[in-house]
C-alpha positions as a Markdown table, in Angstrom:
| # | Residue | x | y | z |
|---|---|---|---|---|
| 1 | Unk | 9.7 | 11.8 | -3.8 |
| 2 | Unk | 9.9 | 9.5 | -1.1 |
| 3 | Unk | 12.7 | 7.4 | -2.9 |
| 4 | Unk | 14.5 | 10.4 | -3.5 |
| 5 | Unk | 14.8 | 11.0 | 0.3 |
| 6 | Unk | 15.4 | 7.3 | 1.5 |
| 7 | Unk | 18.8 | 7.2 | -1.4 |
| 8 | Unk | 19.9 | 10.8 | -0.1 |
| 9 | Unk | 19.8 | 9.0 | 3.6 |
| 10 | Unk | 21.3 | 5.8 | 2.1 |
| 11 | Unk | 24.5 | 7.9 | 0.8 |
| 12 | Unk | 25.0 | 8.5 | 4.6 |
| 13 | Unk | 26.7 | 11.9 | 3.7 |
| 14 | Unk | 28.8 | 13.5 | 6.7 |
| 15 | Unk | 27.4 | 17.1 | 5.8 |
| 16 | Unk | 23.6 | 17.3 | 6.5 |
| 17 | Unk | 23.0 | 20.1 | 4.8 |
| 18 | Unk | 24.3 | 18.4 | 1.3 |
| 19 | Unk | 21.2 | 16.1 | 2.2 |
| 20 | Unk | 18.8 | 18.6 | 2.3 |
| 21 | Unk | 20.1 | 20.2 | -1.0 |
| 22 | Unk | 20.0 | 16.8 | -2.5 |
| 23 | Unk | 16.3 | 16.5 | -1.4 |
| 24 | Unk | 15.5 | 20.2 | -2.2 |
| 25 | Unk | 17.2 | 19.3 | -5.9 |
| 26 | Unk | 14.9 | 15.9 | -6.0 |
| 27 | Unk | 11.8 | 17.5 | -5.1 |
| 28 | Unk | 12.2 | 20.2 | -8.0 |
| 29 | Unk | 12.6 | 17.4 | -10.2 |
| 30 | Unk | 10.2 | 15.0 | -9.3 |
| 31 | Unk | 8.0 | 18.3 | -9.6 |
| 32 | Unk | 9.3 | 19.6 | -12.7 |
| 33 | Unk | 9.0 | 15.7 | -14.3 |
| 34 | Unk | 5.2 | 15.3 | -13.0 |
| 35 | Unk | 3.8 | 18.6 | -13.7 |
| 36 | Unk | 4.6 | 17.9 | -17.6 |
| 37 | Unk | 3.2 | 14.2 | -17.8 |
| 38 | Unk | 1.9 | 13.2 | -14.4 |
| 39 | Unk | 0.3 | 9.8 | -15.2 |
| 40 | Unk | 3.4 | 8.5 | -17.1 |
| 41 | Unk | 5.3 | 6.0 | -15.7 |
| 42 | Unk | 8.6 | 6.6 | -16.9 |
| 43 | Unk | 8.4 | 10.2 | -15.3 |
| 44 | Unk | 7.5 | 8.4 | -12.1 |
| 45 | Unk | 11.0 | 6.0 | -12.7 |
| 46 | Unk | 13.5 | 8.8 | -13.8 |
| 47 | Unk | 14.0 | 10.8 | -10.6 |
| 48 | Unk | 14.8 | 7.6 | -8.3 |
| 49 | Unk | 17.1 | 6.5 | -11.4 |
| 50 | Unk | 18.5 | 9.2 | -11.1 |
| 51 | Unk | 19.5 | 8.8 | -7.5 |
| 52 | Unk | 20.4 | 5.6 | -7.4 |
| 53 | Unk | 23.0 | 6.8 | -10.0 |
| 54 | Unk | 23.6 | 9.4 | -7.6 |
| 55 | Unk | 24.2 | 7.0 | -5.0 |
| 56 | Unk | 26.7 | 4.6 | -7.0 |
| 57 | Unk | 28.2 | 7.9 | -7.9 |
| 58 | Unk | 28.8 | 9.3 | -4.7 |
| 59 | Unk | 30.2 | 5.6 | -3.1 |
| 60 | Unk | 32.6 | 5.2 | -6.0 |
| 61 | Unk | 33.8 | 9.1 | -4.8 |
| 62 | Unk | 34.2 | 8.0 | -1.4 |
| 63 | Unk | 35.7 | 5.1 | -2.4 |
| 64 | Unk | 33.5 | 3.0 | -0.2 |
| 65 | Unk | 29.7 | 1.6 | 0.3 |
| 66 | Unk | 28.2 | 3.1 | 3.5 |
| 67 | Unk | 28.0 | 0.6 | 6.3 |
| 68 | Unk | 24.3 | -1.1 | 6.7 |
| 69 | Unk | 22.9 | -3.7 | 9.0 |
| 70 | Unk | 22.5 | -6.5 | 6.8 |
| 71 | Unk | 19.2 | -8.3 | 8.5 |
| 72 | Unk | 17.6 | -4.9 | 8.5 |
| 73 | Unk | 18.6 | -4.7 | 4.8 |
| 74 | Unk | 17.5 | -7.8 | 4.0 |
| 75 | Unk | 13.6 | -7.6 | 5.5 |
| 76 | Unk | 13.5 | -4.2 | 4.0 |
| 77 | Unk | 14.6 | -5.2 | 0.4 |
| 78 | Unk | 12.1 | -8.4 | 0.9 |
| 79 | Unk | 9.1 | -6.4 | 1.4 |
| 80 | Unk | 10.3 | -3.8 | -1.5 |
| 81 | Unk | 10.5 | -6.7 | -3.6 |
| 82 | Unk | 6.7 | -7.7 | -2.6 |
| 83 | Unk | 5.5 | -4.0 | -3.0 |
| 84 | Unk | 7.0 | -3.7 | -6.8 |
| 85 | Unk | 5.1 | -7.3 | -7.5 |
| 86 | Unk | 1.9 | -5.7 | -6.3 |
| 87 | Unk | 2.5 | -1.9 | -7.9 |
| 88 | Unk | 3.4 | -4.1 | -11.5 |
| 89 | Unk | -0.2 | -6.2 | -10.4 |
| 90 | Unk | -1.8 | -2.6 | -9.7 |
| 91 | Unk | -1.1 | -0.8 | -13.3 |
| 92 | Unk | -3.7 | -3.6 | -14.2 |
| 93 | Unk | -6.8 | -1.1 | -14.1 |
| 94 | Unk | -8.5 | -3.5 | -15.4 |
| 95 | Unk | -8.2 | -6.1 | -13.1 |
| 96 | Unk | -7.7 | -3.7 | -10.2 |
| 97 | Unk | -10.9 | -1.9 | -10.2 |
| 98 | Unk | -11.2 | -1.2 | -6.6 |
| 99 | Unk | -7.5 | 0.0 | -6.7 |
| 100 | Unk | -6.7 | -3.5 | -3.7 |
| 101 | Unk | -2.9 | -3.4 | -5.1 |
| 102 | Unk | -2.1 | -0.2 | -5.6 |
| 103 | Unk | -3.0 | 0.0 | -2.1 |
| 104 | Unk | -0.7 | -3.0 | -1.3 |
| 105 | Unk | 1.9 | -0.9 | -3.0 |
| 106 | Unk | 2.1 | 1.5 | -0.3 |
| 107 | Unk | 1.4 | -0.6 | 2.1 |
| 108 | Unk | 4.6 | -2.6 | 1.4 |
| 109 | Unk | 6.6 | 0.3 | 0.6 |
| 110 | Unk | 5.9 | 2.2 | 4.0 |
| 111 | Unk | 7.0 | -1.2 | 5.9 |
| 112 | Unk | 9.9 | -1.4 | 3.8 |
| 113 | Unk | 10.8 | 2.1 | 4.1 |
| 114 | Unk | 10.3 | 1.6 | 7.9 |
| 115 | Unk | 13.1 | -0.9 | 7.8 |
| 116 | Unk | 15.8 | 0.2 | 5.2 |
| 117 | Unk | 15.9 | 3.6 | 7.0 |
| 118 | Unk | 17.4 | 1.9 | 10.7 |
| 119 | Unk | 19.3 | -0.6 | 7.7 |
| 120 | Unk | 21.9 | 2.4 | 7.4 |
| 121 | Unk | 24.4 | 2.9 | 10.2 |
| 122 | Unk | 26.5 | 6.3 | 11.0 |
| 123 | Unk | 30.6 | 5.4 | 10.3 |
| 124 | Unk | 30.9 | 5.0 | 13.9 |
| 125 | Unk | 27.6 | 3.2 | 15.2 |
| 126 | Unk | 27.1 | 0.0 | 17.6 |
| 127 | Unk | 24.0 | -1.9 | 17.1 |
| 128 | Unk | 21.5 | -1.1 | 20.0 |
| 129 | Unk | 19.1 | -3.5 | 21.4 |
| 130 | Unk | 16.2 | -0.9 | 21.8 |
| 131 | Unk | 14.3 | -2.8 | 25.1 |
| 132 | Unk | 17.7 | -2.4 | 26.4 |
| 133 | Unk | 19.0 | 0.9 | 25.5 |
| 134 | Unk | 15.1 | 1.5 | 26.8 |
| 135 | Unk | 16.0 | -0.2 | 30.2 |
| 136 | Unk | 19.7 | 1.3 | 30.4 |
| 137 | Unk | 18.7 | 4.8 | 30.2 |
| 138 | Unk | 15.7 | 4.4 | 32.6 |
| 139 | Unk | 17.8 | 3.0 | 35.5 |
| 140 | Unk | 19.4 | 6.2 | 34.8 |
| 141 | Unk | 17.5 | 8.6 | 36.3 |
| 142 | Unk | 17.2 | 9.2 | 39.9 |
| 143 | Unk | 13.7 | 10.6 | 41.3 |
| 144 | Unk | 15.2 | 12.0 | 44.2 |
| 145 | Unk | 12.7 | 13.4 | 46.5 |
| 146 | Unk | 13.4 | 17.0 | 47.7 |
């Protein structure tokens, strides 16, 4: 499911509420899909498919790709690339009997996740230096004594 929201806020949609019936739509079908076969992997696959089809689909509509910031991008597709090595390494039962790479798996995902979220910029967005947005708004205020 967590794929399913991270593509609906790729697409960048102007209309929020289009997102949440996207991720309303997603989670019935990730449901739907997992409560027949939930150990199969290609019912764990379909859904984000699905909505990278979605996304394609909705770009092509637009007639443009969103805008992203492309060294976010990059570190976050780097360390999605790492957590699919270690969730193919994890399926290995076998030879992952105290489940180290599945764990691996989510740990990579979550810090890729972390960084293809900021990766996608609104249509009109500047890139922010957060230390100094953080400084900028704190000179800001005034503590004026009463």
């Amino acid at each position: 499911m967590c794929f399913v929201v991270l593509i609906t806020h790729m697409m960048r949609n102007p209309n929020k509420d289009y997102d949440t019936h996207l991720n309303l739509c997603g989670l019935f079908f990730v449901m739907f899909l997992q409560e027949g076969r939930p150990w199969d992997i290609e019912f764990t696959i379909f859904p984000i498919v699905t909505y990278i089809i979605l996304f394609f689909v909705f770009a092509y509509k637009n007639g443009r790709f969103p805008s992203y910031d492309k060294k976010v991008m990059c570190k976050g597709l780097m360390l999605m690339l790492c957590a699919f090595v270690f969730f193919a390494w994890g399926l290995d039962e076998k030879n992952d009997r105290f489940r180290f790479f599945h764990g691996m798996w989510h740990t990579f995902v979550g810090f890729a996740t972390f960084y293809l979220w900021q990766s996608a910029l609104p249509a009109d967005a500047k890139k922010v230096d957060l230390y100094n947005f953080y400084l900028l708004t704190r000179k800001k205020r005034s503590h004026k004594k009463p």
